[in-house]
ModelCIF file with pLDDT and N, C-alpha, C, O atoms, coordinates in Angstrom:
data_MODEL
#
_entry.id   MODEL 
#
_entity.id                         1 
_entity.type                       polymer 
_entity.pdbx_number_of_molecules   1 
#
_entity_poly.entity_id                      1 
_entity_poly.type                           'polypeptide(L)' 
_entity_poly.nstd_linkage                   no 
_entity_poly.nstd_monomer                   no 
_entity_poly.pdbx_seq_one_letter_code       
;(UNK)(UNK)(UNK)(UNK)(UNK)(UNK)(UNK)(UNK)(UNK)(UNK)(UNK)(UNK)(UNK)(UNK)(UNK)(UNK)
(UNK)(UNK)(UNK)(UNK)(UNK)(UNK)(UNK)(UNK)(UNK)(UNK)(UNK)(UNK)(UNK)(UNK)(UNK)(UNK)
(UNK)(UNK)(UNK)(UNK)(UNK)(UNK)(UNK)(UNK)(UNK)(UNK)(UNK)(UNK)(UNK)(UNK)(UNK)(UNK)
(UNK)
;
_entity_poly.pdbx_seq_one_letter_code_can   XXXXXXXXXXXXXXXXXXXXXXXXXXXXXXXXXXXXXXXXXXXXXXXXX 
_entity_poly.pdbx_strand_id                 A 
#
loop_
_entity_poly_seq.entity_id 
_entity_poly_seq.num 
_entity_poly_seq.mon_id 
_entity_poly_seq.hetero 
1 1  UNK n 
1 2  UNK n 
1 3  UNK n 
1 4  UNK n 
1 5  UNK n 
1 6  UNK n 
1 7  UNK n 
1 8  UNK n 
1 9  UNK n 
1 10 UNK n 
1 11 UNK n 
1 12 UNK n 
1 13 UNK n 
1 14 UNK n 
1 15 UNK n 
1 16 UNK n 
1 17 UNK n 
1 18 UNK n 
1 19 UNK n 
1 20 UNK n 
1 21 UNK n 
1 22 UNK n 
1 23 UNK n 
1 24 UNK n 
1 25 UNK n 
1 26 UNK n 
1 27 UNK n 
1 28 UNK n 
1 29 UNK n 
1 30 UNK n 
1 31 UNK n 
1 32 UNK n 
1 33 UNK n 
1 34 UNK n 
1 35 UNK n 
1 36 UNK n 
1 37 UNK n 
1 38 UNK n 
1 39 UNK n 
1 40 UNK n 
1 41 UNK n 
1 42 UNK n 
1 43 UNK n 
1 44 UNK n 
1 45 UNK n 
1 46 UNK n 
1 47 UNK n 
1 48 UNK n 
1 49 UNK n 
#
_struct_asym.id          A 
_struct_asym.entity_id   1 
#
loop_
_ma_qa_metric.id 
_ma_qa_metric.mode 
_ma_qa_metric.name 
_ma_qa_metric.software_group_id 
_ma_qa_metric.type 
1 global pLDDT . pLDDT 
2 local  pLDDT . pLDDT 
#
_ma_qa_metric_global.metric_id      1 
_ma_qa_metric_global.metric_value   94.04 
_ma_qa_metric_global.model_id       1 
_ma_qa_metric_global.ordinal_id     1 
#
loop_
_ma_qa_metric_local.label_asym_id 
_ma_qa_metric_local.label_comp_id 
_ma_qa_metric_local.label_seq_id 
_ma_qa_metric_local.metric_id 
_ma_qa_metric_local.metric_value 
_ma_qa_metric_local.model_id 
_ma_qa_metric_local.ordinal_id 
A UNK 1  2 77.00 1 1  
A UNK 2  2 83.00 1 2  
A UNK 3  2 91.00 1 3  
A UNK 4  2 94.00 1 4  
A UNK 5  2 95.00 1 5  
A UNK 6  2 94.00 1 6  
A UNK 7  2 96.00 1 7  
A UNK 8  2 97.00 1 8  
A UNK 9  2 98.00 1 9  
A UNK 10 2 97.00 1 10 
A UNK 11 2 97.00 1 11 
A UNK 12 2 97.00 1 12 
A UNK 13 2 96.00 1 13 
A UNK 14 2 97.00 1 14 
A UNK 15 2 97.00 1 15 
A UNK 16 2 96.00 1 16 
A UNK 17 2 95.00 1 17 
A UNK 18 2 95.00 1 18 
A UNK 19 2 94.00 1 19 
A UNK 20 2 95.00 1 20 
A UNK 21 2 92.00 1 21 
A UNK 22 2 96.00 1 22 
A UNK 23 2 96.00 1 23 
A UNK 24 2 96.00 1 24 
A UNK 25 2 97.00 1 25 
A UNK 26 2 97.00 1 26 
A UNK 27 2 97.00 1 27 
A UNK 28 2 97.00 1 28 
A UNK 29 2 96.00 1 29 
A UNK 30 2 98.00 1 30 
A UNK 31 2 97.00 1 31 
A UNK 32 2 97.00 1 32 
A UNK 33 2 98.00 1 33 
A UNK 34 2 96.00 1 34 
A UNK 35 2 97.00 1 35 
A UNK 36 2 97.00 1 36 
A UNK 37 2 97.00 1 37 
A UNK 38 2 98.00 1 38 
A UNK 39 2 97.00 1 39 
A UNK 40 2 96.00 1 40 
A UNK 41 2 96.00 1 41 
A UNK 42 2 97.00 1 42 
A UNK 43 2 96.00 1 43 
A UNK 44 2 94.00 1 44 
A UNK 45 2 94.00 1 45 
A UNK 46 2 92.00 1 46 
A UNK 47 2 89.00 1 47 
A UNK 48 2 74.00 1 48 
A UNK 49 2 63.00 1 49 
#
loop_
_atom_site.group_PDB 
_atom_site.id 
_atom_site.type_symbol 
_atom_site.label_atom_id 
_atom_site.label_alt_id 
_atom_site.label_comp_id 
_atom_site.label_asym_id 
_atom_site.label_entity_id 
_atom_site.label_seq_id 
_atom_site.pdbx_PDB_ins_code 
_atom_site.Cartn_x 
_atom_site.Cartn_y 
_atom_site.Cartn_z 
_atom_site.occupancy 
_atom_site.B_iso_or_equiv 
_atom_site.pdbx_formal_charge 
_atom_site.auth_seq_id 
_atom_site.auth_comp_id 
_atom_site.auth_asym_id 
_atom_site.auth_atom_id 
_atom_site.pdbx_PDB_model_num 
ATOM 1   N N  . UNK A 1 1  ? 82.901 -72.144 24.554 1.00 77.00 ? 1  UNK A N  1 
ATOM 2   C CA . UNK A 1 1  ? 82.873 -73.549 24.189 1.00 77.00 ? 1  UNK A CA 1 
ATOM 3   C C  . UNK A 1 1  ? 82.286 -74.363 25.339 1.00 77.00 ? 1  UNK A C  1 
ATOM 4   O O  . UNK A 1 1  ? 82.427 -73.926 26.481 1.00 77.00 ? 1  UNK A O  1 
ATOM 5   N N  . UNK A 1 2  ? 81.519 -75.726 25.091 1.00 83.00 ? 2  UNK A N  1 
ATOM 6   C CA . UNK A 1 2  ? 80.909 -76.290 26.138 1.00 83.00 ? 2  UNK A CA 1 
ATOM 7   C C  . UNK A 1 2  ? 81.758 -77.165 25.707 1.00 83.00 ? 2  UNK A C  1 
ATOM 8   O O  . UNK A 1 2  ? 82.164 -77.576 24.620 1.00 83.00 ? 2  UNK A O  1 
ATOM 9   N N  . UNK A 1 3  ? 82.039 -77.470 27.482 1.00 91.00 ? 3  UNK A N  1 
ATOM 10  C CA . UNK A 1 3  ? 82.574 -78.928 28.040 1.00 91.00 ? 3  UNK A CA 1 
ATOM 11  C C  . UNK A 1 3  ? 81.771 -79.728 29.205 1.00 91.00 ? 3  UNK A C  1 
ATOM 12  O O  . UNK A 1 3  ? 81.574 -79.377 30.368 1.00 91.00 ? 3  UNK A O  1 
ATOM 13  N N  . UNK A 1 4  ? 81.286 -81.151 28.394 1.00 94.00 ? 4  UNK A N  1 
ATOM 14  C CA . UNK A 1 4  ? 80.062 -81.787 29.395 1.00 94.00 ? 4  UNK A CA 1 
ATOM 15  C C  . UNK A 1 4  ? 81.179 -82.594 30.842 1.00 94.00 ? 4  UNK A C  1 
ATOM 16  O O  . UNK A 1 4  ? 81.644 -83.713 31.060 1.00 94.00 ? 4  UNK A O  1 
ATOM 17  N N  . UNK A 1 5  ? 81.190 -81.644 31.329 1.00 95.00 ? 5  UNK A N  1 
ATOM 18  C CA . UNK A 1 5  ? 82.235 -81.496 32.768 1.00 95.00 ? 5  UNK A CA 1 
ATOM 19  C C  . UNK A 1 5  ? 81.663 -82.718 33.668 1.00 95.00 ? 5  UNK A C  1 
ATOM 20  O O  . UNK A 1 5  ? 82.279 -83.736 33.983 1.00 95.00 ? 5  UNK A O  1 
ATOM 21  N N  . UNK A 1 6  ? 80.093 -82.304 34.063 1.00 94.00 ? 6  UNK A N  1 
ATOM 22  C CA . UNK A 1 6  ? 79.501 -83.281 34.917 1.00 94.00 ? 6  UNK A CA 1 
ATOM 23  C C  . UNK A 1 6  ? 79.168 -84.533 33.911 1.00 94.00 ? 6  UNK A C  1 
ATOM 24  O O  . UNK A 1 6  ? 78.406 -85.328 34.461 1.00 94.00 ? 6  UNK A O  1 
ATOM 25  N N  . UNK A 1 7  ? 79.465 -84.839 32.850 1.00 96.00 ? 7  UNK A N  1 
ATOM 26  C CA . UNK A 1 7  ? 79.221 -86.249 32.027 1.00 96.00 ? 7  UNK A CA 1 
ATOM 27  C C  . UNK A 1 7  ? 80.522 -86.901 31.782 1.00 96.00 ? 7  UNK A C  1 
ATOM 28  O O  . UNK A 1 7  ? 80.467 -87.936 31.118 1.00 96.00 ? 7  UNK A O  1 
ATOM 29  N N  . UNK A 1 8  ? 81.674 -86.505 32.184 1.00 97.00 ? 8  UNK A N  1 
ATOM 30  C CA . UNK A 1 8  ? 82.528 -87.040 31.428 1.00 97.00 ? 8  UNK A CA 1 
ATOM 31  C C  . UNK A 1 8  ? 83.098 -87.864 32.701 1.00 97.00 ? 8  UNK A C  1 
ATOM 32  O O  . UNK A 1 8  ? 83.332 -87.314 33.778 1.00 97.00 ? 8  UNK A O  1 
ATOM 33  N N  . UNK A 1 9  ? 83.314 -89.370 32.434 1.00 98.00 ? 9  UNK A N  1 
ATOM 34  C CA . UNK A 1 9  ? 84.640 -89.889 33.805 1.00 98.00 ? 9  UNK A CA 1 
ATOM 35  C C  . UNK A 1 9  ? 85.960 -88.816 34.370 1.00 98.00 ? 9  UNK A C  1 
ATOM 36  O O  . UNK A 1 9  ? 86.908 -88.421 33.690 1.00 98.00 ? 9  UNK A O  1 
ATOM 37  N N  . UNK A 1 10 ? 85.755 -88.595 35.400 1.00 97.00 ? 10 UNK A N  1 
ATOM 38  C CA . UNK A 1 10 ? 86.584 -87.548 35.949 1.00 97.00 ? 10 UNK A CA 1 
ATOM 39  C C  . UNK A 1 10 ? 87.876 -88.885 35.767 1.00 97.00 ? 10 UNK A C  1 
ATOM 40  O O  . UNK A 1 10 ? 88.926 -88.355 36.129 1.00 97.00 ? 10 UNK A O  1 
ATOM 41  N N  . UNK A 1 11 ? 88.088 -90.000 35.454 1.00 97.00 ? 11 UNK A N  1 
ATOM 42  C CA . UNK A 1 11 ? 88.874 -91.296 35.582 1.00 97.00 ? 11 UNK A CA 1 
ATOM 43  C C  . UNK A 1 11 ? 89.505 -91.571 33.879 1.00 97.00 ? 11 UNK A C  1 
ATOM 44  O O  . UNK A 1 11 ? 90.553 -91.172 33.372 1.00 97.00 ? 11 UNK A O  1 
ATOM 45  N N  . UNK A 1 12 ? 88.328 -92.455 33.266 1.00 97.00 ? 12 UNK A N  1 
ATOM 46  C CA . UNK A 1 12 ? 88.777 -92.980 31.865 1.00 97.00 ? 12 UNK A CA 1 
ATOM 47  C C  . UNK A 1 12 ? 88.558 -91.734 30.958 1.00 97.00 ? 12 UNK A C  1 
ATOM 48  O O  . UNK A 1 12 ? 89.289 -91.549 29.985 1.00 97.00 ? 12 UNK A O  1 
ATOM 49  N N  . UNK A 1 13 ? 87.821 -91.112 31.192 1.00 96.00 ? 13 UNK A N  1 
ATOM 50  C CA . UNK A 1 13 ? 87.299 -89.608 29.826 1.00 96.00 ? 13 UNK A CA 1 
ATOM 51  C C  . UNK A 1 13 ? 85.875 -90.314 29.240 1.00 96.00 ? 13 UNK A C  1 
ATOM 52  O O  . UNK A 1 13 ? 85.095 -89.806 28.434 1.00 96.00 ? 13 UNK A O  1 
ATOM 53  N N  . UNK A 1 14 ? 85.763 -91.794 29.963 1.00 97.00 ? 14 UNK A N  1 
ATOM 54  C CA . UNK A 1 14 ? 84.606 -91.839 29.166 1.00 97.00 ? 14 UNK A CA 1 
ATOM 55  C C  . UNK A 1 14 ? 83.132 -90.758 29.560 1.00 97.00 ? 14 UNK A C  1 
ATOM 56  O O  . UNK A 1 14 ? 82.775 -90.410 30.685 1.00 97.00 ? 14 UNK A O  1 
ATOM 57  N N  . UNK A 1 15 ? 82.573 -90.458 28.410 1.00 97.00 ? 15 UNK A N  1 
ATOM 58  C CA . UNK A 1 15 ? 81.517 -89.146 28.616 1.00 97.00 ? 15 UNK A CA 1 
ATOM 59  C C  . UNK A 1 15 ? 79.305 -90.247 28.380 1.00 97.00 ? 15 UNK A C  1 
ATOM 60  O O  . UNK A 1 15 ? 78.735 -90.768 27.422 1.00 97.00 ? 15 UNK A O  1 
ATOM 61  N N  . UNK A 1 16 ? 78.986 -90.062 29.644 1.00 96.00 ? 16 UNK A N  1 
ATOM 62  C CA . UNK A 1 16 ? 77.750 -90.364 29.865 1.00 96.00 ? 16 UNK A CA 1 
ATOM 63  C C  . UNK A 1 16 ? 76.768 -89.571 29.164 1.00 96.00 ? 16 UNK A C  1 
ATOM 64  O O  . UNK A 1 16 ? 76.271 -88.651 29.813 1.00 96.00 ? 16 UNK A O  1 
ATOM 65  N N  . UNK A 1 17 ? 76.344 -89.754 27.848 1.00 95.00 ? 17 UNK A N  1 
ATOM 66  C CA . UNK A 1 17 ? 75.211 -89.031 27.703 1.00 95.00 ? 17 UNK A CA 1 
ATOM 67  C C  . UNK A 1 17 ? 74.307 -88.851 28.267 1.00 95.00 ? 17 UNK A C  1 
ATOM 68  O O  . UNK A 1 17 ? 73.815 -87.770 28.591 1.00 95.00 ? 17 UNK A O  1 
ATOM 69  N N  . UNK A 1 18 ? 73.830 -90.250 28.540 1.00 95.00 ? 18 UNK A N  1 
ATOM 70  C CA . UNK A 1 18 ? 72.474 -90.609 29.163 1.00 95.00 ? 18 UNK A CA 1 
ATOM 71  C C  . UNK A 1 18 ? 71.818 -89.973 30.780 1.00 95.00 ? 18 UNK A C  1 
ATOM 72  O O  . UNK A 1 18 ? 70.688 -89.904 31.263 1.00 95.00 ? 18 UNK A O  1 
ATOM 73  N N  . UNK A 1 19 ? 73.612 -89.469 31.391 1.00 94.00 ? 19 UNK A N  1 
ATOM 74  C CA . UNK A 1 19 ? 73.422 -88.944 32.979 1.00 94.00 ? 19 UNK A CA 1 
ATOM 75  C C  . UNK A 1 19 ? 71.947 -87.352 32.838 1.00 94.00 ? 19 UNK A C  1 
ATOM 76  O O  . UNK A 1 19 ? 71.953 -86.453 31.997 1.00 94.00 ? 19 UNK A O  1 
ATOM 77  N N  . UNK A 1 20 ? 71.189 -87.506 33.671 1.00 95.00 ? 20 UNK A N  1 
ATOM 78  C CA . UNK A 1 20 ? 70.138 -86.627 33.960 1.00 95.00 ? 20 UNK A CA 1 
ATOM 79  C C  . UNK A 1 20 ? 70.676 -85.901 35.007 1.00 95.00 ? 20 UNK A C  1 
ATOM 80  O O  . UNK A 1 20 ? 71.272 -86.407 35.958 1.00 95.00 ? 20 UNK A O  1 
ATOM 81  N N  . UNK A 1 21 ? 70.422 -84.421 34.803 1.00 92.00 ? 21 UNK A N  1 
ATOM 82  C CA . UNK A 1 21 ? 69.939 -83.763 36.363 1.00 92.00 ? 21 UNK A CA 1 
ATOM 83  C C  . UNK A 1 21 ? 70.095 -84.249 37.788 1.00 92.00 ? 21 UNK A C  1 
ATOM 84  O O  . UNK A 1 21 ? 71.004 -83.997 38.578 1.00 92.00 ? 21 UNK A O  1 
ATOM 85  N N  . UNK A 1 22 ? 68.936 -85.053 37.963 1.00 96.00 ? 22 UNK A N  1 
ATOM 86  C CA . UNK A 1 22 ? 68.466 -86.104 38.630 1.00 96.00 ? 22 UNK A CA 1 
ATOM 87  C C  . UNK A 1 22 ? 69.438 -86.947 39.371 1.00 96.00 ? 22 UNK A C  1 
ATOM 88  O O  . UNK A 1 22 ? 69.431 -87.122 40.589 1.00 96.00 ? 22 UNK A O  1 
ATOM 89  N N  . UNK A 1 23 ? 70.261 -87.443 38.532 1.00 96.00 ? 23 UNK A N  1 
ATOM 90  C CA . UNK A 1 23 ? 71.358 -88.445 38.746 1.00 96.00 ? 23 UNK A CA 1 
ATOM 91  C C  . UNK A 1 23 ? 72.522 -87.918 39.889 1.00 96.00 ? 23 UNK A C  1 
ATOM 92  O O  . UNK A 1 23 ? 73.609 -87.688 39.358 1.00 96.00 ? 23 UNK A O  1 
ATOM 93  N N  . UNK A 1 24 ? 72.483 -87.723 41.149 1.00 96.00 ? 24 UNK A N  1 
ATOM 94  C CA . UNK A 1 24 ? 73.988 -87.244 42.020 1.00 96.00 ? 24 UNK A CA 1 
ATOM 95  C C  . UNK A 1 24 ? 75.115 -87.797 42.262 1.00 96.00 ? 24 UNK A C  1 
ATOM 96  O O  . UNK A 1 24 ? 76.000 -87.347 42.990 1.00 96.00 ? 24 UNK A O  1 
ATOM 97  N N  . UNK A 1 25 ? 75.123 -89.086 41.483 1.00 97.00 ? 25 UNK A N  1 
ATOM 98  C CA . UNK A 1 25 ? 75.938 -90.068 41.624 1.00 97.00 ? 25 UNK A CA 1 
ATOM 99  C C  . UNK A 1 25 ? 76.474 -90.320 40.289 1.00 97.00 ? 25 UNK A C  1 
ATOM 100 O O  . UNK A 1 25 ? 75.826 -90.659 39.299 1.00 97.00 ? 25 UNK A O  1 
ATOM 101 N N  . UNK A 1 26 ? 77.860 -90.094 40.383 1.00 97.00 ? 26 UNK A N  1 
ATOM 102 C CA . UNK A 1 26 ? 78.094 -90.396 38.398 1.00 97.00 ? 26 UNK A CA 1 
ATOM 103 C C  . UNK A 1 26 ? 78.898 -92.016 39.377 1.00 97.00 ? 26 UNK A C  1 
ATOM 104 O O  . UNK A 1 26 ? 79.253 -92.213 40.539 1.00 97.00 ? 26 UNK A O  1 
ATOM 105 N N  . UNK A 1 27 ? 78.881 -92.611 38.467 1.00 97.00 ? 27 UNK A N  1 
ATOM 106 C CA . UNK A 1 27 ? 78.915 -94.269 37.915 1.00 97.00 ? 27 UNK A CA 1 
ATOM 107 C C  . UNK A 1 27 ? 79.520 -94.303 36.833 1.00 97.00 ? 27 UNK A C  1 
ATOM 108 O O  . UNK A 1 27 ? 79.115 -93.851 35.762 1.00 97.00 ? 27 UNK A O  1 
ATOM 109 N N  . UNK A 1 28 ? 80.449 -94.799 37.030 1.00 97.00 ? 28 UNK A N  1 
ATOM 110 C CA . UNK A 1 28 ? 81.406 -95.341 35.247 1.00 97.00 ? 28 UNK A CA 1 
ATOM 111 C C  . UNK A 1 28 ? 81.293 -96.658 35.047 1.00 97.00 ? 28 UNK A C  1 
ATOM 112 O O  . UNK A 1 28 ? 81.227 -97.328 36.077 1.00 97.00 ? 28 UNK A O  1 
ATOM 113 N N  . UNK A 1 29 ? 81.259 -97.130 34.201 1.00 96.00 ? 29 UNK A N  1 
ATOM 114 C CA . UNK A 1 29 ? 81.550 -98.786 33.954 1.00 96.00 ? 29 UNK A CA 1 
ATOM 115 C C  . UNK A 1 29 ? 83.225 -98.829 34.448 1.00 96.00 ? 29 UNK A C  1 
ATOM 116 O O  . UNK A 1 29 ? 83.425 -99.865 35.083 1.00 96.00 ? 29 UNK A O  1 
ATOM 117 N N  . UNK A 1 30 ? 84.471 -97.973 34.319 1.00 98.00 ? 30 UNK A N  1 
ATOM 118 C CA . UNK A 1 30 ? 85.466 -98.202 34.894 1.00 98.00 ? 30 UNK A CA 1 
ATOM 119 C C  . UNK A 1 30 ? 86.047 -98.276 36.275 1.00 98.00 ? 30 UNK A C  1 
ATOM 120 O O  . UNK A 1 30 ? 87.194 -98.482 36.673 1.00 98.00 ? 30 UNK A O  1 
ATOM 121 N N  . UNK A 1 31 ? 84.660 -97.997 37.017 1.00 97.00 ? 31 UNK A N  1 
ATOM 122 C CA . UNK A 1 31 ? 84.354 -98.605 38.648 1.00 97.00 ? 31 UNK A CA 1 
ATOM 123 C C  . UNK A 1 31 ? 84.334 -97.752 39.565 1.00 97.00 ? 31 UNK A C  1 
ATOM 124 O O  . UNK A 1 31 ? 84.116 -97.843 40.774 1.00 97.00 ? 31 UNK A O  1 
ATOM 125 N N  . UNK A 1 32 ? 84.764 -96.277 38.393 1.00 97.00 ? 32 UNK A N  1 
ATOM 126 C CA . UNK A 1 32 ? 84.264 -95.238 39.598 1.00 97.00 ? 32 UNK A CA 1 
ATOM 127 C C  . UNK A 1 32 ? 83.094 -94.307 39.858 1.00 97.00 ? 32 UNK A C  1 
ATOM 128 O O  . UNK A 1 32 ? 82.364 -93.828 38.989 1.00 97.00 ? 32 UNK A O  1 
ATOM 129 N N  . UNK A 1 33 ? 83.023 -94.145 40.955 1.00 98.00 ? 33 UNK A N  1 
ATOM 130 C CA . UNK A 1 33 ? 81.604 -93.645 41.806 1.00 98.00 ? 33 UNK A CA 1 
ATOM 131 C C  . UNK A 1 33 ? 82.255 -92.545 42.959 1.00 98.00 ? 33 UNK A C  1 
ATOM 132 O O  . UNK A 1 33 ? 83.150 -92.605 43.803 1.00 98.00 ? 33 UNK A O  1 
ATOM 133 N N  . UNK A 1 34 ? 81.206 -91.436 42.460 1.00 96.00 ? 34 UNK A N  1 
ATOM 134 C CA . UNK A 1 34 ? 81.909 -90.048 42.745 1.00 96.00 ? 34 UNK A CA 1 
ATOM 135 C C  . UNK A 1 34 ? 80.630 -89.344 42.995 1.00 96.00 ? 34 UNK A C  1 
ATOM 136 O O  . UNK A 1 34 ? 79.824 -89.814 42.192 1.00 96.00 ? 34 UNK A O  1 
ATOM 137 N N  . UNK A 1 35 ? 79.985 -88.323 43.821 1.00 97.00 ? 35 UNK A N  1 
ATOM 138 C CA . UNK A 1 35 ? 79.488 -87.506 43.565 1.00 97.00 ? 35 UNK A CA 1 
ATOM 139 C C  . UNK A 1 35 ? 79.498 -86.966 42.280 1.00 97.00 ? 35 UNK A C  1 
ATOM 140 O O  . UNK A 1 35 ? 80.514 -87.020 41.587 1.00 97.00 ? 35 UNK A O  1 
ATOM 141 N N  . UNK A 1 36 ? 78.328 -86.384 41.845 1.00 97.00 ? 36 UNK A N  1 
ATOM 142 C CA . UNK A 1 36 ? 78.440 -85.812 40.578 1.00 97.00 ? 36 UNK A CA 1 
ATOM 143 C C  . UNK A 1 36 ? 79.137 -84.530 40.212 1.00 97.00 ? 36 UNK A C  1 
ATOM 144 O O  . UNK A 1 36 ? 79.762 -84.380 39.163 1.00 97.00 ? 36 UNK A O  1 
ATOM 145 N N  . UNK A 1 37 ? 78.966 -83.473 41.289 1.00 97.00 ? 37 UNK A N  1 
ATOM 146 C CA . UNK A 1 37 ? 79.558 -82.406 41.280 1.00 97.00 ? 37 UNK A CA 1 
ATOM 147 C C  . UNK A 1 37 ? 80.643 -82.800 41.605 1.00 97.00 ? 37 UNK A C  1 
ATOM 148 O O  . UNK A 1 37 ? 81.376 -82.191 40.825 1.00 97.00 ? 37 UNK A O  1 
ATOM 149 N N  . UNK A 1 38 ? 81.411 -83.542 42.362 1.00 98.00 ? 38 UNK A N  1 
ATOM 150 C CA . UNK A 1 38 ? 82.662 -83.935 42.964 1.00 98.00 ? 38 UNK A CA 1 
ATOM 151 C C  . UNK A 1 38 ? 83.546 -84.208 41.361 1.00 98.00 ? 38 UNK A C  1 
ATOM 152 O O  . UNK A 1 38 ? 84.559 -83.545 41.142 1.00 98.00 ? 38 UNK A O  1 
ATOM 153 N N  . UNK A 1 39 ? 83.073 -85.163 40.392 1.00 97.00 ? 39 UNK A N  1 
ATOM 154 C CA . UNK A 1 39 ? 83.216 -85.404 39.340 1.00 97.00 ? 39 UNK A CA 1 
ATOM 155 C C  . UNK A 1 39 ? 83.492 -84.099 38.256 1.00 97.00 ? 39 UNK A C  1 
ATOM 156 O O  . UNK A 1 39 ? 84.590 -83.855 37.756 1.00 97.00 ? 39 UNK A O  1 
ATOM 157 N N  . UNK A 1 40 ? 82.596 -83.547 38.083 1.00 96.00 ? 40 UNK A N  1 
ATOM 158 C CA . UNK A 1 40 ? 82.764 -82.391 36.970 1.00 96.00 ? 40 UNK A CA 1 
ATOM 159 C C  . UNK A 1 40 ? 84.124 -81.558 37.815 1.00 96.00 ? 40 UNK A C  1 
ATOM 160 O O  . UNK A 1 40 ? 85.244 -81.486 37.311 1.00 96.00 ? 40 UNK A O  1 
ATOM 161 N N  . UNK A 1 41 ? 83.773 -80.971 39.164 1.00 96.00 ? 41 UNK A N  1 
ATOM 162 C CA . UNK A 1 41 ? 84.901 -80.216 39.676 1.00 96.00 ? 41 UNK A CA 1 
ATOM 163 C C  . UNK A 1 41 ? 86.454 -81.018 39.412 1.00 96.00 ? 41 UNK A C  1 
ATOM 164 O O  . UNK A 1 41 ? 87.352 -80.179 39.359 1.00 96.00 ? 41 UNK A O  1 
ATOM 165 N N  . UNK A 1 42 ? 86.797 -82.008 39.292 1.00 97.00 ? 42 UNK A N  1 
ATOM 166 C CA . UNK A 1 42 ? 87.976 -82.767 38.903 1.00 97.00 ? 42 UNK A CA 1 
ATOM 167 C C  . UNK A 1 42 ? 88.087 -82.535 37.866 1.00 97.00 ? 42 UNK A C  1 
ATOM 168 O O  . UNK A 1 42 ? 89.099 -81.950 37.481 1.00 97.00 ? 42 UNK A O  1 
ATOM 169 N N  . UNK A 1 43 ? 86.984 -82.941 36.911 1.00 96.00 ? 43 UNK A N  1 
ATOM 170 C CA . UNK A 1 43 ? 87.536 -82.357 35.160 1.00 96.00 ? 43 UNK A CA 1 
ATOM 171 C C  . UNK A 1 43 ? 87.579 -80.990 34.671 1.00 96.00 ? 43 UNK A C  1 
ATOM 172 O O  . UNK A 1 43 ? 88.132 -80.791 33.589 1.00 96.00 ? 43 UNK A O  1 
ATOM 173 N N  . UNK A 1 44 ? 86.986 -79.851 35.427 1.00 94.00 ? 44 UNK A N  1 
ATOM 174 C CA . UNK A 1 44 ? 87.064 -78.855 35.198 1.00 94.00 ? 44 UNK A CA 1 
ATOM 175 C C  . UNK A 1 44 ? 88.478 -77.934 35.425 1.00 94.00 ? 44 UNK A C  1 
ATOM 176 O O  . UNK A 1 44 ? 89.028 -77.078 34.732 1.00 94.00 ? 44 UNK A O  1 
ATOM 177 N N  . UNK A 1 45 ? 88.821 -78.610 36.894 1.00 94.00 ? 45 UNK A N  1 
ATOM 178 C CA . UNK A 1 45 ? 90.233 -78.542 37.102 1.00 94.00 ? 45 UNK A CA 1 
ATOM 179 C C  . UNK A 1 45 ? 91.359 -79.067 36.268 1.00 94.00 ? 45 UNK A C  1 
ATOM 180 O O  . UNK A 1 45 ? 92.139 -78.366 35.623 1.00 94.00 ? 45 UNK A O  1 
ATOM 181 N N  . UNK A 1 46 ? 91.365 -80.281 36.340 1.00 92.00 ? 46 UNK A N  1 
ATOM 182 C CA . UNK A 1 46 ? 92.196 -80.826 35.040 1.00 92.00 ? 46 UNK A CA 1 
ATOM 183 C C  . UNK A 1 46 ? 92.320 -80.664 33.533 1.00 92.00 ? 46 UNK A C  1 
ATOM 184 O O  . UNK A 1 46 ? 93.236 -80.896 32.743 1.00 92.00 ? 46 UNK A O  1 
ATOM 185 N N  . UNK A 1 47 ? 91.061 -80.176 33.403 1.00 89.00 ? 47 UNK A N  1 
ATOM 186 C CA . UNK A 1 47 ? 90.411 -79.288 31.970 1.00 89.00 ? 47 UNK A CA 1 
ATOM 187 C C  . UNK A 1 47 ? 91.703 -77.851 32.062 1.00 89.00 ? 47 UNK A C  1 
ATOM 188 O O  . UNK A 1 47 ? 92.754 -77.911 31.423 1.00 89.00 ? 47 UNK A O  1 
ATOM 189 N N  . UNK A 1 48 ? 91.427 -76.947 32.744 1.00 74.00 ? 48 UNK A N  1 
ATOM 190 C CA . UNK A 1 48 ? 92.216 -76.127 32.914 1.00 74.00 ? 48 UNK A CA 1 
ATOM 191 C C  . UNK A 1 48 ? 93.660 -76.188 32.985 1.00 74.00 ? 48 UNK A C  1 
ATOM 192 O O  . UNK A 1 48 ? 94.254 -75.125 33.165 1.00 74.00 ? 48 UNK A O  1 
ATOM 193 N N  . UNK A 1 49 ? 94.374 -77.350 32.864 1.00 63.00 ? 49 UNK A N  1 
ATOM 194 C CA . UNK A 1 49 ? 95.612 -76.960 33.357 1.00 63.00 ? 49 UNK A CA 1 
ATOM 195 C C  . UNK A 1 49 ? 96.140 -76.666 31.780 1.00 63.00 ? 49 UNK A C  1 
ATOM 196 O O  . UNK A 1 49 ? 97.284 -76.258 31.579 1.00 63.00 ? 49 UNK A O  1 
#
């Protein structure tokens, strides 16, 4: 099963379609700003529990 790990707010759950590759900086409208990988690794963890 896919989970868009690096798109989703590691914060609200809201999920960024629009984030590219490109992008190393995820940005939420709920004010947080994270590395991108820093981001997916939080939901992947929390995904898991």
């Amino acid at each position: 099963m896919w989970y868009p790990s690096s798109k989703t707010c590691s914060s609200c759950g809201q999920i960024k379609f629009d984030l590219r590759l490109k992008d190393r900086l995820f940005i939420c409208s709920c004010g947080l700003k994270l590395d991108r990988d820093l981001n997916a690794s939080i939901n992947l963890a929390n995904y898991s529990i």
